[in-house]
C-alpha positions in Angstrom: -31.4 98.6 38.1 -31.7 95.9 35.5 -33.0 92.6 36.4 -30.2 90.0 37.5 -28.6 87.4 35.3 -30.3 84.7 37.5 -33.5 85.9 37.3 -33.4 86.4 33.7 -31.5 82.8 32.9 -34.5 81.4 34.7 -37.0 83.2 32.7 -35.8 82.1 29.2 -35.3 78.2 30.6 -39.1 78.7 31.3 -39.8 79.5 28.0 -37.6 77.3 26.0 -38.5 74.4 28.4 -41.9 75.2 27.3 -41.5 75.4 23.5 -39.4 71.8 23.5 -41.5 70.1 25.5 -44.7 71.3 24.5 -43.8 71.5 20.5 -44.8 75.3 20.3 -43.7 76.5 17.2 -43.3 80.2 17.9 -43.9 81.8 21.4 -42.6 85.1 22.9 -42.6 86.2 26.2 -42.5 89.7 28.9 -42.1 90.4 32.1 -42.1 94.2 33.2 -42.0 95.5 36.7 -41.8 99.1 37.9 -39.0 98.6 39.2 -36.8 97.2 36.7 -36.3 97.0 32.9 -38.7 95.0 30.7 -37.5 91.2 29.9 -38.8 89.8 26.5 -37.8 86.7 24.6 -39.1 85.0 21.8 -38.2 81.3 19.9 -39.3 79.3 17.4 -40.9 80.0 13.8 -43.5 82.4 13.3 -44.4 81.3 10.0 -43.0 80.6 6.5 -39.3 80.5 8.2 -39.7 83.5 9.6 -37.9 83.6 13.8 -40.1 84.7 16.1 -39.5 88.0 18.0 -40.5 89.5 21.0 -42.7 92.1 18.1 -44.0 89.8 16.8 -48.2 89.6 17.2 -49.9 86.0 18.3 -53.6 86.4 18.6 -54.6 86.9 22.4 -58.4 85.3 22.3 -59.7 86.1 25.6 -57.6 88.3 27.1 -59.5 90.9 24.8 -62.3 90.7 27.5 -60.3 92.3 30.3 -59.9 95.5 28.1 -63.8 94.9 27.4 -65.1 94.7 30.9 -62.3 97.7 31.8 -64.3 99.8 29.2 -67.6 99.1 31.2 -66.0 100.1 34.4 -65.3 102.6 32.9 -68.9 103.3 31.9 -69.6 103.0 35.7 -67.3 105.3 37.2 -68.7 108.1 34.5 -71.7 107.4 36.0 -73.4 106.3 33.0 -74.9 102.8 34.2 -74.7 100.4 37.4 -73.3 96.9 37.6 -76.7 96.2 38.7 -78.6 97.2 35.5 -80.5 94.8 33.8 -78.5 95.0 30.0 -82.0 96.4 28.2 -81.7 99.2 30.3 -78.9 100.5 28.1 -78.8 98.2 25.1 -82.1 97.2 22.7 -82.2 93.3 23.3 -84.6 90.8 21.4 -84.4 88.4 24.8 -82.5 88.3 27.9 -82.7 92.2 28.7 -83.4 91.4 32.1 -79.8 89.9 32.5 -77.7 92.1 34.9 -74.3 93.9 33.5 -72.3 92.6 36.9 -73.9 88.7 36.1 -72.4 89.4 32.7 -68.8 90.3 33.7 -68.6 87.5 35.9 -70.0 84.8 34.1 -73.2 84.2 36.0 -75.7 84.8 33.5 -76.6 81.8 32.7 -76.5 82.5 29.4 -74.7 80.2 26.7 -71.5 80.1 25.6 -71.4 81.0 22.3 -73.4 83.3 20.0 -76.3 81.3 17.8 -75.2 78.4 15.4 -72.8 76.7 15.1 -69.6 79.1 14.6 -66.7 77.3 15.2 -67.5 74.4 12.6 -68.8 76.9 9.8 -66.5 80.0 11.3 -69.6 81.9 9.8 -69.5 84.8 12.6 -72.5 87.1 12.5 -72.0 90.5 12.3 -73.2 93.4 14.8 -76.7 93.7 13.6 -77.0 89.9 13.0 -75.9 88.9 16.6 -78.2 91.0 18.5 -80.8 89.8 16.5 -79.8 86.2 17.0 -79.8 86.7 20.9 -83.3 85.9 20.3 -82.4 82.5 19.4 -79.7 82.1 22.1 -80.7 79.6 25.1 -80.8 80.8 29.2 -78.9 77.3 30.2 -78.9 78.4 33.5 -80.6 80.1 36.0 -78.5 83.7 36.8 -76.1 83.5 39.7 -76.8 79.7 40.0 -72.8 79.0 39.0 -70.4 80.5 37.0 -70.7 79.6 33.1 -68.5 80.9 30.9 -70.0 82.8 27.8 -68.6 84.3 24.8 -71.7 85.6 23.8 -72.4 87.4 26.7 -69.0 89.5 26.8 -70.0 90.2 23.2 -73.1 91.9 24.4 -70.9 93.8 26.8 -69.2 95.4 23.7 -72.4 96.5 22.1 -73.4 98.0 25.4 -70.1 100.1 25.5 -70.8 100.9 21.7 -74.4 102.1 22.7 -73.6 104.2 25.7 -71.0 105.6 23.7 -72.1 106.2 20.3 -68.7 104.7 19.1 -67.7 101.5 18.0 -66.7 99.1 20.1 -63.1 98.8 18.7 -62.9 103.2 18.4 -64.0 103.3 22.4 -60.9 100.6 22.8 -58.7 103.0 21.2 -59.4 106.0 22.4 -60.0 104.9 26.0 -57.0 102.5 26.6 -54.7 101.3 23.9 -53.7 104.9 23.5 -53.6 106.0 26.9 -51.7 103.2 27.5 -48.8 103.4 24.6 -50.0 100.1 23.7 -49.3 100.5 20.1 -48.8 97.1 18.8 -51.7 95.9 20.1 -54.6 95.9 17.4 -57.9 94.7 16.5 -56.7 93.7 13.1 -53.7 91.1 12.4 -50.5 92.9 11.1 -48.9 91.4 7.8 -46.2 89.8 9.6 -48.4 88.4 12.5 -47.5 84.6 13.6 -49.1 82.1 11.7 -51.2 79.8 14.4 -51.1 75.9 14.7 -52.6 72.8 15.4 -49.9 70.6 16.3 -50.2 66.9 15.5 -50.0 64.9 18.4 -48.4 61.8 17.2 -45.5 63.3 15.2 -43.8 66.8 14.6 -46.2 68.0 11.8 -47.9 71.4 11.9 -50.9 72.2 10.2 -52.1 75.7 10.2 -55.4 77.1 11.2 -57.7 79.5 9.9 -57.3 83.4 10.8 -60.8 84.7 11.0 -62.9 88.1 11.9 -64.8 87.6 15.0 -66.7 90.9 13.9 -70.3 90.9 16.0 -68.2 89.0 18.7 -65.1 91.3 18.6 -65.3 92.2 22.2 -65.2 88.6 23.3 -62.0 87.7 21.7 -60.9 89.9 18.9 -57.4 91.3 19.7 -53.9 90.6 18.6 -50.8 91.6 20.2 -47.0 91.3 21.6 -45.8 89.5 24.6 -44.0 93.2 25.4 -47.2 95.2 24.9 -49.1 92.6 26.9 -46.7 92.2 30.0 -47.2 96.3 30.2 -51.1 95.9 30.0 -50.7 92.9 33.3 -48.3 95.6 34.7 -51.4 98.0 34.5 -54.1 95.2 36.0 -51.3 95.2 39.3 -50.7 99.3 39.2 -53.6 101.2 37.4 -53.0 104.6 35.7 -55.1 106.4 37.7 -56.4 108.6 34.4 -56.9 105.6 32.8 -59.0 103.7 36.0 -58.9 104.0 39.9 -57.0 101.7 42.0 -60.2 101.5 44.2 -62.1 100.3 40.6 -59.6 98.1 39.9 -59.8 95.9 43.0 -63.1 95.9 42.9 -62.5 93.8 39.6 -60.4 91.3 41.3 -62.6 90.3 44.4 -63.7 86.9 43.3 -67.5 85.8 43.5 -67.3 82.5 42.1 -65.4 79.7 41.7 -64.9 78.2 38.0 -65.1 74.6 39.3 -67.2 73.1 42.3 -64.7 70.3 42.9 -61.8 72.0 42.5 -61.8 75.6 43.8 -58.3 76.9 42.2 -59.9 79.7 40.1 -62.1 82.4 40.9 -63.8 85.0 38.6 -64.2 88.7 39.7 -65.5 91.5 37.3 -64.1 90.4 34.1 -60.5 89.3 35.9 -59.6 85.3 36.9 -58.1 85.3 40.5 -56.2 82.1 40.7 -54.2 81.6 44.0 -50.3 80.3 43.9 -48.1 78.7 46.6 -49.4 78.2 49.8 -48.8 78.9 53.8 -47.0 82.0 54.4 -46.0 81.8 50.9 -49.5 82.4 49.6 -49.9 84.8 46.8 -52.7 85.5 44.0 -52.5 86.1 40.4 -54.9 88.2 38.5 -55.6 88.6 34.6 -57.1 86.2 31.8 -55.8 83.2 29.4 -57.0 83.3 25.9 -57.1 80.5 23.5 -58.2 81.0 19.7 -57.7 78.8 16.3 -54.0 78.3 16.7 -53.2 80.6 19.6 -53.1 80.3 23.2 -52.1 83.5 25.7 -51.5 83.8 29.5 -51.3 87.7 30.9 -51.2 87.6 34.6 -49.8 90.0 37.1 -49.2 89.1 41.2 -51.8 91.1 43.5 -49.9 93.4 45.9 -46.8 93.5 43.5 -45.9 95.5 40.5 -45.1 92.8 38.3 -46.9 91.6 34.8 -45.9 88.8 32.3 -47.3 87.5 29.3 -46.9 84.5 27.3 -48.5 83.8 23.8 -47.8 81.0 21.8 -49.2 79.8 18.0 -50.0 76.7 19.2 -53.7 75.6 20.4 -53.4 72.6 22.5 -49.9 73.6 24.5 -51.7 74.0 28.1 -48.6 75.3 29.7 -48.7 78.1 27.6 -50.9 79.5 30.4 -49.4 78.2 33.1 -46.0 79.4 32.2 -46.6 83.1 33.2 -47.4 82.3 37.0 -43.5 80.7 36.7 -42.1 84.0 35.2 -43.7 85.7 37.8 -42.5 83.5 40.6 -38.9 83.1 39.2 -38.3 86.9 38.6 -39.2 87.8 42.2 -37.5 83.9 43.6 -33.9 85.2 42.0 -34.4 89.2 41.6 -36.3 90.0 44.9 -38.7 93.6 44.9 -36.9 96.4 46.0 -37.3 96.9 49.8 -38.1 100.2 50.3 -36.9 102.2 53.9 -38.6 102.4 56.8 -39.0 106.2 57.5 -40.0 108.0 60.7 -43.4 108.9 60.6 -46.1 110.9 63.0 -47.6 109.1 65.8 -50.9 108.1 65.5 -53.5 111.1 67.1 -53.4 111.7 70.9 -57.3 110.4 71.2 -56.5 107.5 69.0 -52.9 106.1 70.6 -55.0 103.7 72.7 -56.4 101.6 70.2 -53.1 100.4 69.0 -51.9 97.2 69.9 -53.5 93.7 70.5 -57.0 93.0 70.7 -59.5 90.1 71.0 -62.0 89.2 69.5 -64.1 85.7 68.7 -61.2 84.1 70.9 -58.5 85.2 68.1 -56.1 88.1 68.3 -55.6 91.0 66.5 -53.4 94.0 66.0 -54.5 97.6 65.2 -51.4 100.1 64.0 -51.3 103.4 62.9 -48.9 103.8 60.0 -48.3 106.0 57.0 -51.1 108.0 58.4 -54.0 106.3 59.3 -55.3 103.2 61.3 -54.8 99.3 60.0 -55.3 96.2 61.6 -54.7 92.6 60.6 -55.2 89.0 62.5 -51.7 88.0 64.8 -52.3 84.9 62.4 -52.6 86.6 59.0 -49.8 85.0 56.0 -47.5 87.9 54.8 -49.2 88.4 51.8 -52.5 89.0 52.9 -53.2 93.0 53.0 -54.4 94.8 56.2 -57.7 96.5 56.8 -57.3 100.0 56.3 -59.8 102.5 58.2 -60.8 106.0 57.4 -62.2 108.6 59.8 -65.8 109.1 60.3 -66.8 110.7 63.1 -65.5 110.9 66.6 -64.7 107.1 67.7 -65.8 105.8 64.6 -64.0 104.7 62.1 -64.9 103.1 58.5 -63.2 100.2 57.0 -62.2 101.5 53.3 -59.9 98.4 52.4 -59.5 94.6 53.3 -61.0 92.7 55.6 -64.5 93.4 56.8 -64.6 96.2 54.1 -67.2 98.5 54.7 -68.2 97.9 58.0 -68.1 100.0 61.0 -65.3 100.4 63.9 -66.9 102.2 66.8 -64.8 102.9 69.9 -66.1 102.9 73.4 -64.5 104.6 76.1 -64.3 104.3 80.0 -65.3 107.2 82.8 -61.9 108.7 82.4 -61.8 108.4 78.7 -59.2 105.8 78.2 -60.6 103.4 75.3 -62.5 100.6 76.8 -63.1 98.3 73.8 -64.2 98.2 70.2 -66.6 96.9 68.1 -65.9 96.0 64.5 -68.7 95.2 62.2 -70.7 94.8 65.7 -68.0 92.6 67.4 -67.0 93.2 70.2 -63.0 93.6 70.3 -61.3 93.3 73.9 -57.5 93.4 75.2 -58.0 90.0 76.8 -59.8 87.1 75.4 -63.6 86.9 76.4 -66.4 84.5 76.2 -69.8 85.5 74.5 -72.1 88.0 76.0 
């Protein structure tokens, strides 16, 4: 079914809203879902008079690190490190071996920002060899796991580490292990010929003056990549809806649990394994985006797809001070589904939940709030009476006679055990050691 004329008249007055008032001179745009054709558009110049098109390649700065800490996942699944590793276990470090791969992916480190020197006043990036040496030189500004700090450097080191457990280069492992897979073709480590030419825009009248296109060679895995808003719509299509040859669901949200917040004072954003979480709407309306901006010389990118849907959309734009760049694709997403609503699937008869099992479902009690435990599409879920639409139930998996284990959502992990009465009608529960009742009870 293609996407409806008012979904997709909203998306392009997004996008040229955003080019007019933000003074964007070329920006494309993509939203894909699985459950409707691809929407791209592009405006503006891309360079020397050329128009821009949804082919044509902006530079997507950050962004590179999701496919960088996918890779290390990657790595982890194979069984081939832990999150928990300190780095030198795996990679030959002059200082800060004893930094863990997990404090790395989520920006906890402590480590600084940027490589050693100055690089974005002489743009002298060191290469592979002289980075890693160079770490010697690099400061610990922080304590690990005091806050979250954000460090290029440190998702550079993430690429040699994929590089050394590998034996292949960094940009080789990205090919091989995802662009391929992944038909992402037009998405490269090197700028094609006809590439858009990035920007600093003046902010006092209409003039344009370019910026420099550089290599960020020893840094690559930080922020190397170029690409299409169509080929990066389909990788935030992946984040929300995994290729399970290319990565495990299971893996995946793993990556988007957040475990720190980017600001103390304002706690919008939160940072997972690699992936930004940043919550949208609120009340029953509550929803939360996942993927990365990126922001180089010239360029800024948003790739984002909704958690819980299978929607992605990218904007990238060759301008580097035009915020809403990245603000725009949380307003594709939310106008594509506002006027071209997700297919609602049927409701079809199932089997009932097992004979021993039919008296847990229902409502339950538990720390004087309620509760309701179903069996559906097979196995047993529960989620608070008070729980917003979008939040996803816990899912349980069978253990052992009256116990159950929480696989998915809330109190993940933890143990449901089921106690019964004399004439084995269930009694109550206890879920990660609370006690769950049919009526509401005090303590002890």
């Amino acid at each position: 079914m293609p996407p409806t004329g008012e979904a997709t008249a909203a998306c392009e007055r997004v996008i040229r809203t955003l080019q007019a008032e933000e003074r964007v001179p070329a920006v494309a745009a993509a939203v894909v879902r699985s459950d409707r054709p691809a929407w791209s558009f592009a405006l503006g110049d891309a360079g020397g008079g050329v128009p821009a098109r949804p082919e044509t390649q902006f530079r997507i700065g950050s962004v590179t690190k999701t496919f960088t800490a996918i890779l290390v996942l990657q790595l982890r699944d194979a069984g081939m490190l832990d999150l928990d590793d300190q780095i030198d276990a795996h990679l030959e470090l002059p200082a800060h071996g004893q930094l863990t791969i997990r404090s790395i992916l989520n920006h906890t480190s402590g480590l600084q920002r940027e490589p050693w020197g100055n690089v974005w006043d002489t743009l002298d990036v060191p290469d592979d060899t002289r980075l890693l040496e160079e770490v010697a030189k690099a400061e610990a500004v922080l304590s690990p796991r005091r806050r979250w700090h954000y460090s290029n450097l440190g998702f550079a080191l993430l690429g040699h580490l994929v590089s050394a457990k590998t034996g292949a280069a960094w940009a080789d492992v990205l090919q091989d292990r995802l662009l391929d897979p992944l038909g992402l073709s037009d998405t490269t480590v090197q700028a094609r010929e006809d590439a858009a030419q990035g920007y600093l825009v003046d902010v006092y009248s209409d003039h344009a003056r370019p910026e420099p296109h550089f290599d960020l060679r020893g840094a690559a895995a930080a922020a190397q990549l170029w690409s299409t808003a169509d080929d990066m719509a389909r990788w935030a299509l992946f984040l929300a809806k995994p290729n399970p040859a290319v990565l495990a669901r299971s893996t995946l949200e793993e990556m988007y649990e957040p475990v720190v917040v980017t600001d103390p004072v304002n706690w919008h954003t939160g940072w997972g394994l690699g992936l930004q979480a940043a919550p949208q709407g609120s009340g029953a309306d509550r929803a939360v985006d996942i993927g990365h901006n990126g922001a180089m010389p010239g360029f800024l990118a948003g790739v984002w797809c909704r958690r819980g849907v299978e929607i992605g959309a990218a904007v990238l734009g060759s301008s580097g001070t035009a915020a809403g760049i990245m603000a725009a694709p949380h307003k594709l997403i939310s106008e594509s589904l506002t006027h071209d609503p997700v297919r609602v699937d049927p409701w079809r008869i199932g089997d009932p939940a097992p004979r021993e099992y039919a008296g847990i479902l229902g409502r339950w009690w538990s720390e004087g709030s309620e509760f309701v435990f179903r069996w559906t599409k097979g196995h047993l879920e529960a989620r608070a009476a008070s729980a917003v639409a979008a939040a996803p139930p816990a899912i349980f998996a069978f253990e052992a006679p009256d116990l159950f284990r929480t696989v998915s959502g809330r109190e993940a992990g933890e143990r449901l055990e089921v106690f019964r009465a004399a004439d084995g009608s269930v009694d109550y529960m206890r879920w990660a050691t609370y006690k769950f009742t049919r009526t509401q009870e005090t303590y002890g």
